[in-house]
VOBA-1610 file (N, C-alpha, C; in pm, whole numbers, padded with zeros to 5 digits, always signed):
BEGIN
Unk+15023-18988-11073Unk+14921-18992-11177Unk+14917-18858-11251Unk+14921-18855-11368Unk+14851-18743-11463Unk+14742-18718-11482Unk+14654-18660-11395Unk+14536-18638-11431Unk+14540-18525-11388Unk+14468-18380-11432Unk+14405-18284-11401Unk+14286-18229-11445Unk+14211-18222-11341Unk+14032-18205-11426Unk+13978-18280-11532Unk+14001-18408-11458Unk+13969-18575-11507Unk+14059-18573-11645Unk+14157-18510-11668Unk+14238-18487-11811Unk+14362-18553-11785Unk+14384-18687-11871Unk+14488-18751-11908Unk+14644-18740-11917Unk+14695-18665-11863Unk+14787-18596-11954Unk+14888-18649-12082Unk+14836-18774-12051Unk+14943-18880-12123Unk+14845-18911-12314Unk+14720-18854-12251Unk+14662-18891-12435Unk+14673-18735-12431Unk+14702-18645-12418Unk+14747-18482-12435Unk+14856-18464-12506Unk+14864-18355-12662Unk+14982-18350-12702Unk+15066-18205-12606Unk+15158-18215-12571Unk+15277-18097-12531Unk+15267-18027-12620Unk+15264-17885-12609Unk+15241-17812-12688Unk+15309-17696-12655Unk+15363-17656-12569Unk+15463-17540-12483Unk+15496-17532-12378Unk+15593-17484-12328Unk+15568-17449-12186Unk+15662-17318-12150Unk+15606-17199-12107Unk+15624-17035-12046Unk+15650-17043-11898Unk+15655-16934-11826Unk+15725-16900-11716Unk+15597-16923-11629Unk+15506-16990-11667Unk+15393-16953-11568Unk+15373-17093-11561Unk+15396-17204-11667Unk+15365-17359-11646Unk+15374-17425-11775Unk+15292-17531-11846Unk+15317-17580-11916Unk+15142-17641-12013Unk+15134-17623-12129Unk+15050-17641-12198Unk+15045-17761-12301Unk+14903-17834-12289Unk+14912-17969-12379Unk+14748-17937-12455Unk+14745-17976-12539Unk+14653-17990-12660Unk+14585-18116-12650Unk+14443-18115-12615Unk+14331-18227-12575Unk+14329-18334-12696Unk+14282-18388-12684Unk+14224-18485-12800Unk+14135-18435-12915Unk+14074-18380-12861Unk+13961-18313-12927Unk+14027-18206-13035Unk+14114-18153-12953Unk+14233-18036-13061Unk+14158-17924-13090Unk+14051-17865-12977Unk+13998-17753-12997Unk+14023-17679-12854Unk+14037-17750-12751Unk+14114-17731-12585Unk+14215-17737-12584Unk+14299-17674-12504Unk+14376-17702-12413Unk+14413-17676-12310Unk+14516-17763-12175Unk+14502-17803-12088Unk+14617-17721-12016Unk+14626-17583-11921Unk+14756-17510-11922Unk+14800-17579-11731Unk+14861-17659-11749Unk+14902-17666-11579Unk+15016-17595-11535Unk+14986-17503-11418Unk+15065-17403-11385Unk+15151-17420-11300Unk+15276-17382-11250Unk+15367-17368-11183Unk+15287-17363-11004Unk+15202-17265-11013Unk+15189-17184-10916Unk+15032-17145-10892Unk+14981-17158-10786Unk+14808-17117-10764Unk+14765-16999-10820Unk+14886-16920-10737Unk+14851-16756-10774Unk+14870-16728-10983Unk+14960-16812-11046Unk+14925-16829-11145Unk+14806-16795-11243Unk+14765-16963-11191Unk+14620-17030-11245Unk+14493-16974-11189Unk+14472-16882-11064Unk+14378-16837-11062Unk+14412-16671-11129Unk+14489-16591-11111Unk+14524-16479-11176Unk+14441-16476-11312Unk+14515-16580-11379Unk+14480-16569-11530Unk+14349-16601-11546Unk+14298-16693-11470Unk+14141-16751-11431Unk+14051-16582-11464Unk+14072-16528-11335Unk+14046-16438-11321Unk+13981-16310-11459Unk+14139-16315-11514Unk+14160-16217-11636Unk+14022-16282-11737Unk+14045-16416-11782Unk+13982-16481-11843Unk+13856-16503-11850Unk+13780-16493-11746Unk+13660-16482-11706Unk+13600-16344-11711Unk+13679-16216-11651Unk+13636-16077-11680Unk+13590-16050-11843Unk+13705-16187-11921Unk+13669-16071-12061Unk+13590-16208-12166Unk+13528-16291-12078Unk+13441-16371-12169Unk+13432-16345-12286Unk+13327-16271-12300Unk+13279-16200-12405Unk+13353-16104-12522Unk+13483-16110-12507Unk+13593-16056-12559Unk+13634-16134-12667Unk+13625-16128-12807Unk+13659-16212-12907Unk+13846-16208-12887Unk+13909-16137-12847Unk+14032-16136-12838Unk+14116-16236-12783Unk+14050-16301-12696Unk+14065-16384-12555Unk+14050-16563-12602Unk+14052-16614-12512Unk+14021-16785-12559Unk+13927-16793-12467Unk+13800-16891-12502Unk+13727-16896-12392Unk+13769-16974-12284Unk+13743-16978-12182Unk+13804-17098-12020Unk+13650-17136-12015Unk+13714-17295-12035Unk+13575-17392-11943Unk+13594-17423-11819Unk+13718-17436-11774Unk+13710-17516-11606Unk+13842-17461-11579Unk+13877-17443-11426Unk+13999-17420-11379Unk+13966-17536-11252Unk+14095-17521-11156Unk+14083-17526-10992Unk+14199-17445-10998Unk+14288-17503-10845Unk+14381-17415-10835Unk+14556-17443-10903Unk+14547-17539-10988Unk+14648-17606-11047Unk+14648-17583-11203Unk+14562-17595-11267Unk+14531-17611-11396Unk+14448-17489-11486Unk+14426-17508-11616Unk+14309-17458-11641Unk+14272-17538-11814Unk+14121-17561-11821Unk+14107-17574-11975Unk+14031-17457-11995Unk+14116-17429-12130Unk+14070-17326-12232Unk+14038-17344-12361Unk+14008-17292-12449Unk+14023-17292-12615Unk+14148-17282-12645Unk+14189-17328-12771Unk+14303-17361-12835Unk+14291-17247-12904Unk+14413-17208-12882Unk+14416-17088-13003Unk+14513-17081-13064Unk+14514-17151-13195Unk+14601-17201-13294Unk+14687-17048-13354Unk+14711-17099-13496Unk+14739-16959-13536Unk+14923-16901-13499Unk+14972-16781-13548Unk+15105-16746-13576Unk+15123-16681-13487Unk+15207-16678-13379Unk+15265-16602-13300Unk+15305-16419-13385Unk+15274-16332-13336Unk+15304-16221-13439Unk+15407-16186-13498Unk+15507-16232-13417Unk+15644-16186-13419Unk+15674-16230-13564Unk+15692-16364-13576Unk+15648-16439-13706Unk+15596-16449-13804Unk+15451-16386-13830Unk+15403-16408-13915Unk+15419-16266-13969Unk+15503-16140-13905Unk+15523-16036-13951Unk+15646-16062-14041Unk+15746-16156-13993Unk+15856-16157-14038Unk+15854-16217-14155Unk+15731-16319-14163Unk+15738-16390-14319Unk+15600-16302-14396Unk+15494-16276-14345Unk+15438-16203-14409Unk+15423-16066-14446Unk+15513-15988-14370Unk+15469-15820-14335Unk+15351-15755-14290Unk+15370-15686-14243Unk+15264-15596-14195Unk+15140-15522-14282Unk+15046-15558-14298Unk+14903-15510-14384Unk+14851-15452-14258Unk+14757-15382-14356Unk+14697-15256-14299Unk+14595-15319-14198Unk+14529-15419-14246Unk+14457-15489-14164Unk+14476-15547-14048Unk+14615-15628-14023Unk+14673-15624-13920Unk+14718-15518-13855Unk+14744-15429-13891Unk+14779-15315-13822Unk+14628-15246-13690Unk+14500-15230-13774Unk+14405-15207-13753Unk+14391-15301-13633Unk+14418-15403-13667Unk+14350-15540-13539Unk+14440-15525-13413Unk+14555-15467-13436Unk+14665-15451-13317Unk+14597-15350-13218Unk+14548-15231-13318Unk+14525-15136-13244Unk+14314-15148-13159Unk+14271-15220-13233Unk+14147-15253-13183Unk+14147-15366-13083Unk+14291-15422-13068Unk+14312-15539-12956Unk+14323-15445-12806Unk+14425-15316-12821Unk+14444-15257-12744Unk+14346-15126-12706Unk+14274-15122-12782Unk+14134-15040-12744Unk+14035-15122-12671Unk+14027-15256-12687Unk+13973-15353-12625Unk+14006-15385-12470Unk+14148-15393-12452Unk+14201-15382-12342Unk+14171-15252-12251Unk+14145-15085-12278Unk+14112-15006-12262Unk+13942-15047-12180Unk+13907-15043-12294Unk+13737-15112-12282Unk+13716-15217-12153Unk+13798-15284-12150Unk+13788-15402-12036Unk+13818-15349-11936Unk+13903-15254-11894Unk+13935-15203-11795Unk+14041-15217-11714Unk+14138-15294-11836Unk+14252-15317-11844Unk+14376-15184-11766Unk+14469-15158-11654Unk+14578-15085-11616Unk+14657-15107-11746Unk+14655-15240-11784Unk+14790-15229-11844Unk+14723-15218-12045Unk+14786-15154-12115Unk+14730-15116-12232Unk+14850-15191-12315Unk+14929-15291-12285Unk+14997-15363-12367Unk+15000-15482-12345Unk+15059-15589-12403Unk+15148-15759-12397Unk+15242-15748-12516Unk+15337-15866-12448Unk+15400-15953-12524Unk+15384-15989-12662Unk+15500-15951-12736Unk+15399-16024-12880Unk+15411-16159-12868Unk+15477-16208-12825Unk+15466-16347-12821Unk+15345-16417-12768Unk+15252-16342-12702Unk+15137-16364-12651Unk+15003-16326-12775Unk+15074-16256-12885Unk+14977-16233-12979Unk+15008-16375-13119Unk+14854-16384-13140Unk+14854-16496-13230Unk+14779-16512-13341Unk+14828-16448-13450Unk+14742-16391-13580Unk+14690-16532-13661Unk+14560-16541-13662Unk+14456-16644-13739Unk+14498-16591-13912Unk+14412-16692-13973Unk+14436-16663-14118Unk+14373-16538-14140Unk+14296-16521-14111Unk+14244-16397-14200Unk+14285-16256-14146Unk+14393-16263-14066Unk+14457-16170-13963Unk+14405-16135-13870Unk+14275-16194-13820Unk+14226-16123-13700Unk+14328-16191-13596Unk+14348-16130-13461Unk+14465-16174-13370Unk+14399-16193-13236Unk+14445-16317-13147Unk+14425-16312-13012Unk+14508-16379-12916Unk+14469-16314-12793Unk+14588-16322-12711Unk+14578-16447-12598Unk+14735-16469-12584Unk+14712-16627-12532Unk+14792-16549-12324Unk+14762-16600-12233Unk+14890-16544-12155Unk+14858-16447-12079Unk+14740-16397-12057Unk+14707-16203-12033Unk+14770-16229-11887Unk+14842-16107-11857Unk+14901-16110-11684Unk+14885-15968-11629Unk+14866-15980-11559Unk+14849-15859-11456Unk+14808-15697-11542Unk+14708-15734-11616Unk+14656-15638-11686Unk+14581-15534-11599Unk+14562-15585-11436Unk+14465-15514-11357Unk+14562-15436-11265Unk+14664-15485-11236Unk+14771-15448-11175Unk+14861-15370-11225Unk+14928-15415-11341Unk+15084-15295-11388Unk+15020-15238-11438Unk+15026-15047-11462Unk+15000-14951-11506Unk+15048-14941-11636Unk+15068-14925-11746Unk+15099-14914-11890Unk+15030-14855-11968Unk+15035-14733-12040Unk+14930-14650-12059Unk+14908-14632-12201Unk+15022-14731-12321Unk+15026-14732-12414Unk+15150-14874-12445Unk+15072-14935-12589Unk+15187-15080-12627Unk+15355-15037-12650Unk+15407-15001-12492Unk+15530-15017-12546Unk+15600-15148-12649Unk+15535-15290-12564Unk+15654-15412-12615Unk+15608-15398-12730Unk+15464-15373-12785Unk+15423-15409-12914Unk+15492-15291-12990Unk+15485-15180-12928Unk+15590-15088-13038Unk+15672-15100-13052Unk+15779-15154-12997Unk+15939-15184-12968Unk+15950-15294-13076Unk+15844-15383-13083Unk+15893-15520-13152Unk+15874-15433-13285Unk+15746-15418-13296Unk+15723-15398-13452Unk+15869-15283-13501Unk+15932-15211-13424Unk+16037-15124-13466Unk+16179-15210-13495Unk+16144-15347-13386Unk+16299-15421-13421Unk+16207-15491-13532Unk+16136-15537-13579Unk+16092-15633-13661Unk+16071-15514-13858Unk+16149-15385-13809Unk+16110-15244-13925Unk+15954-15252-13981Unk+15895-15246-13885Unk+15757-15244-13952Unk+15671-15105-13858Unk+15794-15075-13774Unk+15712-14949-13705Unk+15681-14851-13800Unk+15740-14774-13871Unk+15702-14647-13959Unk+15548-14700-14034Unk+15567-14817-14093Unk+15412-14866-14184Unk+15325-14860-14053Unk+15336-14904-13915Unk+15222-14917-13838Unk+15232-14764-13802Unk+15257-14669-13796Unk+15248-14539-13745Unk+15223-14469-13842Unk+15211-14481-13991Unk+15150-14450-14089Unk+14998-14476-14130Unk+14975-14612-14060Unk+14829-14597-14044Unk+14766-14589-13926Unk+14873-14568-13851Unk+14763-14609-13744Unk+14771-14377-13702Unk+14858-14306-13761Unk+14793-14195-13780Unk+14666-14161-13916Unk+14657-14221-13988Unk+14547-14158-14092Unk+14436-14217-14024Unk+14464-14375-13962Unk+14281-14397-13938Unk+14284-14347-13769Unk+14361-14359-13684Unk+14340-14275-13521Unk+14428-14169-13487Unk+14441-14065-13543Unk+14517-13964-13530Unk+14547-13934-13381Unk+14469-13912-13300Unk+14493-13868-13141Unk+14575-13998-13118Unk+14557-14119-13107Unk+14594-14248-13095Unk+14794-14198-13118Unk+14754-14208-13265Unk+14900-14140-13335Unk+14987-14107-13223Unk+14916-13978-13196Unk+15031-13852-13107Unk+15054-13864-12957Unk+14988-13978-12908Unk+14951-14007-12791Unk+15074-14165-12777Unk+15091-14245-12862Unk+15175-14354-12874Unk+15269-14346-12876Unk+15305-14214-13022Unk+15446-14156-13042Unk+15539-14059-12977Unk+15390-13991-12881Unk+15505-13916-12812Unk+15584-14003-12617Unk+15497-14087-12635Unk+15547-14190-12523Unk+15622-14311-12574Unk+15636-14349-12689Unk+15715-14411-12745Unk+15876-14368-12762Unk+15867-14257-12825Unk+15988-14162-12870Unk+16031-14108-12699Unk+15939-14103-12644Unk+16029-14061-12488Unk+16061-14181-12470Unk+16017-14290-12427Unk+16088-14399-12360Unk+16230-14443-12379Unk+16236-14400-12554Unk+16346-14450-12681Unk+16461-14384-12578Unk+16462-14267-12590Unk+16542-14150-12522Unk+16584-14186-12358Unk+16522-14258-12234Unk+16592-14294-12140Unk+16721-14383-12125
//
């Protein structure tokens, strides 16, 4: 049977599936339904998800157990993407770096993700789908997110603003960025 947390899976559209399990889109098309590979998974992310409720960054979670979870749908452009057809504005730039001040704020170890885990709405505000072991791996600045935006040539524009409006931010990114480059 397909059911998880009285959820159909068969009136559910497929909608992805990552290294952690597989995701379908409710009826309703404002949920969806992530069934995981693995316990330690689905409660992990449970976990993450619940710490940052109140976190506009985040999707909200209505129900888990130890198999599944429903969350909010969080539609919207993967970043990687919508940089490549739209470019990088200042505004997005801003939201990258207030995603990861957020993460700071939460009490987040790890101060980066995946862009593929970032998912820019129309009006560019961005949120993240996926959060993993943010309490656990140490990361003290967005390497992947700097790395991409540098293969994607949009690093110099994001390090152009993101020194005029957070200068310490600036010298603190770039000089752990530019070392990493160098190993």
């Amino acid at each position: 049977m397909n059911k998880y947390l009285g959820v159909d899976l068969n009136r559910c559209k497929f909608i992805g599936k990552g290294a952690q399990g597989k995701v379908y889109l409710l009826p309703d098309q404002k949920r969806v339904i992530k069934v995981y590979n693995s316990r330690k998974g689905c409660l992990g992310e449970a976990k993450i998800l619940l710490s940052v409720r109140n976190n506009p960054y985040f999707p909200r979670i209505y129900s888990y157990n130890n198999t599944c979870m429903i969350r909010e749908y969080v539609p919207g452009v993967c970043i990687n993407k919508y940089i490549k057809k739209h470019g990088l504005s200042r505004r997005l730039a801003i939201n990258i770096v207030k995603l990861i001040e957020s993460f700071k704020n939460e009490g987040f170890k790890r101060l980066d993700i995946r862009c593929a885990h970032i998912f820019v709405q129309p009006n560019e505000s961005i949120k993240v789908i996926d959060p993993r072991k943010v309490f656990q791996k140490k990361v003290t600045y967005p390497h992947r997110i700097l790395k991409t935006l540098d293969k994607l040539g949009s690093l110099p524009q994001f390090m152009e603003i993101l020194n005029k409006e957070y200068p310490d931010l600036y010298k603190n990114w770039m000089y752990k960025y530019k070392r990493s480059c160098k190993k």
